[in-house]
C-alpha positions as CSV (number, residue, x, y, z in Angstrom):
1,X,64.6,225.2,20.8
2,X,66.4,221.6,21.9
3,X,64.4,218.6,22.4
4,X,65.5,216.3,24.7
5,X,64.4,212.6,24.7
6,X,65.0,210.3,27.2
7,X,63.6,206.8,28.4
8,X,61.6,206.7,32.0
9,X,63.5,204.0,33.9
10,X,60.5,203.2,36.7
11,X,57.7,204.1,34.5
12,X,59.2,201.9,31.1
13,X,57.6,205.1,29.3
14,X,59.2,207.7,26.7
15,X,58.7,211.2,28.3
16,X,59.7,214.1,25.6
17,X,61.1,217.4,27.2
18,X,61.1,220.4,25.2
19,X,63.7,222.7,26.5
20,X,64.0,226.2,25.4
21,X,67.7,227.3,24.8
22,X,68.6,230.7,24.7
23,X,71.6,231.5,22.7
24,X,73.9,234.2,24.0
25,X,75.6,234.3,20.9
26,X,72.7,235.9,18.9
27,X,71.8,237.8,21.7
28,X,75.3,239.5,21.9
29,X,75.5,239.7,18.0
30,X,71.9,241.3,18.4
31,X,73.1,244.4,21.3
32,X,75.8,244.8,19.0
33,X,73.5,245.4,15.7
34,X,72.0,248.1,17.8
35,X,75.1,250.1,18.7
36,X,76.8,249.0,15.1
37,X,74.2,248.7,12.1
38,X,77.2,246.9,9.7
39,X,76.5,243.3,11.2
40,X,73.4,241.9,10.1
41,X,71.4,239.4,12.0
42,X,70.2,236.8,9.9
43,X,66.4,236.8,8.9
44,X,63.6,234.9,10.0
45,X,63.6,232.9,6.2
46,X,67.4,232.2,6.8
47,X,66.7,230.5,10.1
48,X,63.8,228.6,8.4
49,X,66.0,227.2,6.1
50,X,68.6,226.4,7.9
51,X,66.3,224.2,11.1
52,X,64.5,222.9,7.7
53,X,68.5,221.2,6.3
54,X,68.9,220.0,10.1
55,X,65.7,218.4,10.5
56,X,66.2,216.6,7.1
57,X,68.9,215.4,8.0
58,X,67.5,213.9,11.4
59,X,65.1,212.1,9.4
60,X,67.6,210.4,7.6
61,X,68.1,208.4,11.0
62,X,66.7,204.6,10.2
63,X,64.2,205.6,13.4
64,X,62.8,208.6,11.6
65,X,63.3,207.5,7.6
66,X,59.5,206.8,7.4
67,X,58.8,210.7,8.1
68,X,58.1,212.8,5.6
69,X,60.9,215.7,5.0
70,X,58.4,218.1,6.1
71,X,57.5,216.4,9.3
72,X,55.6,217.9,12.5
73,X,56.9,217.4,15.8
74,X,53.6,215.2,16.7
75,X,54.5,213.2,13.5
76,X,57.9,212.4,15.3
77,X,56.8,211.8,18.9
78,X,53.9,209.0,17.3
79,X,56.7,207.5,15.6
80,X,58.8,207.3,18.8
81,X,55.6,205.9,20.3
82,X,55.9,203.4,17.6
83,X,59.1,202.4,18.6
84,X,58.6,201.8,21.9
85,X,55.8,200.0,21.5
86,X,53.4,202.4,23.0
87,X,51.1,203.0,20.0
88,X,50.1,201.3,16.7
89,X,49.5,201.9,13.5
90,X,45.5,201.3,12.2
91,X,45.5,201.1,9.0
92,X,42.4,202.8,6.9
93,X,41.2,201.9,3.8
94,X,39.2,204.3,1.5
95,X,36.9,204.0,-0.8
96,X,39.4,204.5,-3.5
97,X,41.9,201.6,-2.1
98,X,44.2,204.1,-1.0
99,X,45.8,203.1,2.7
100,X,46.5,205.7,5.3
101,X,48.5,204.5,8.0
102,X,47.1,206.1,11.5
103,X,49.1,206.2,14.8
104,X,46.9,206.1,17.9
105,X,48.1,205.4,21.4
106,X,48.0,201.7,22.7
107,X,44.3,202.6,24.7
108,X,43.0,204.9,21.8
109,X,39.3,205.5,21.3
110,X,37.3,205.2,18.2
111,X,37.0,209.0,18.4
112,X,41.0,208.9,18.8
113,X,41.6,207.4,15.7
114,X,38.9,209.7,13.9
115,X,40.5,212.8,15.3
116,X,44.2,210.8,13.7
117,X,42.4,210.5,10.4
118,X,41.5,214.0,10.1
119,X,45.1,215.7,11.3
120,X,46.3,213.1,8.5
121,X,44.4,214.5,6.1
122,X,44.9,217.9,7.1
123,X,48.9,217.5,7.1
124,X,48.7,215.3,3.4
125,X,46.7,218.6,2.1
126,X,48.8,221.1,3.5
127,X,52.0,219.0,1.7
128,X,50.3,218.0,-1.8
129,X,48.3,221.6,-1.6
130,X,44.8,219.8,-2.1
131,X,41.5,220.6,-1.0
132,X,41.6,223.5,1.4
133,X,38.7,222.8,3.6
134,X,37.0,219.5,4.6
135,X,33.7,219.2,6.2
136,X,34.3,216.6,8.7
137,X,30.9,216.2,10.0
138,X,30.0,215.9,6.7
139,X,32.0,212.7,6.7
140,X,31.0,210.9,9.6
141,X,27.4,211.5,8.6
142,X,28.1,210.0,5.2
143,X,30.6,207.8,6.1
144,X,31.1,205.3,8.9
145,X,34.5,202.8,10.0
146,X,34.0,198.9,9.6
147,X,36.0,196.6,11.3
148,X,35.7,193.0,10.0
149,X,31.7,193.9,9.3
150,X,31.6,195.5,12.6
151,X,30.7,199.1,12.4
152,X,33.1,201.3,14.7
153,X,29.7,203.5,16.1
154,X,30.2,204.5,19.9
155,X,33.3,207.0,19.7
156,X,33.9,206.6,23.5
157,X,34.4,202.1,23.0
158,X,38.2,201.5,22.4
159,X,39.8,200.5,19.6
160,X,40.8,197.1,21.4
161,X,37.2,196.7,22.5
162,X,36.1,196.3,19.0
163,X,40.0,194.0,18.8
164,X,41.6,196.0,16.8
165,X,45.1,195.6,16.8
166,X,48.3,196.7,15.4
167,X,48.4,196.9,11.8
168,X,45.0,195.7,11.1
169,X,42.9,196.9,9.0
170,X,40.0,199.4,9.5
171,X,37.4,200.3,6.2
172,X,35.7,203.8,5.3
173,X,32.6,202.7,4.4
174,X,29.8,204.6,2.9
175,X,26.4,204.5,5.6
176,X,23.3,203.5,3.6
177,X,20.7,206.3,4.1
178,X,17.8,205.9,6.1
179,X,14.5,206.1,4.3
């Protein structure tokens, strides 16, 4: 697979073409491990590995550094976004001081960014092998997002409705039960 990324010259947008190549050199080495069983082709771990060594090394770019090694290819296209100034970062604080940078789009809605927090999450589980299973309505029935003592309620409002920028700072904040 070959990704392609290239800037839209009318549009000023980034468009992301995922391309899939077909290479005729494994498919020859592969007719030929039928006919002759003493080549090998290599095995699916192998490959792994090797895309794995490739893509860290992509990362390395000063574009990209900010990725984790491990990264997604959503986790690079939001970061391309980034760059291009066609999303922003919201920054979440929880309860525990800990910041999680979210990327939403430019026009994201407050159910945009609580759909972000939750692939976060996943994706920070999956890599430090925490938790295996969130309730997420759980959380939004226990918890609720502040914005300078504004409380982010109507999922379908967007983000710069309630003025939230880039790089500001949204809070988790525990809802006070109803009696």
């Amino acid at each position: 697979m070959m990704e392609e990324l290239s800037q839209d010259t009318d549009g000023g947008g980034l468009s992301v073409k995922v391309e899939k190549v077909e290479n005729e050199n494994l498919t020859e080495m592969a007719a030929l491990d039928a006919d002759d069983e003493d080549e090998e082709a290599l095995p699916h771990s192998e490959i792994l590995d090797i895309f794995e060594e490739g893509l860290a090394q992509l990362v390395q770019d000063p574009l990209l550094c900010d990725l984790p090694i491990q990264v997604t290819l959503e986790e690079v296209n939001s970061q391309i976004a980034l760059e291009y100034g066609q999303a922003m970062t919201v920054r979440v604080l929880k309860a525990d001081g800990e910041i999680m940078p979210i990327v939403v789009v430019q026009n994201a809605t407050v159910l945009d960014l609580k759909k972000a927090i939750r692939r976060f999450m996943e994706l920070k589980q999956q890599r430090e092998g925490g938790v295996k299973h969130v309730s997420w309505r759980y959380v939004w029935r226990t918890y609720h997002l502040v914005f300078q003592g504004e409380k982010l309620e109507d999922d379908k409002m967007r983000l710069k409705d309630y003025g939230i920028r880039n790089r500001d700072e949204v809070t988790f904040m525990k809802r006070l039960r109803k009696k």
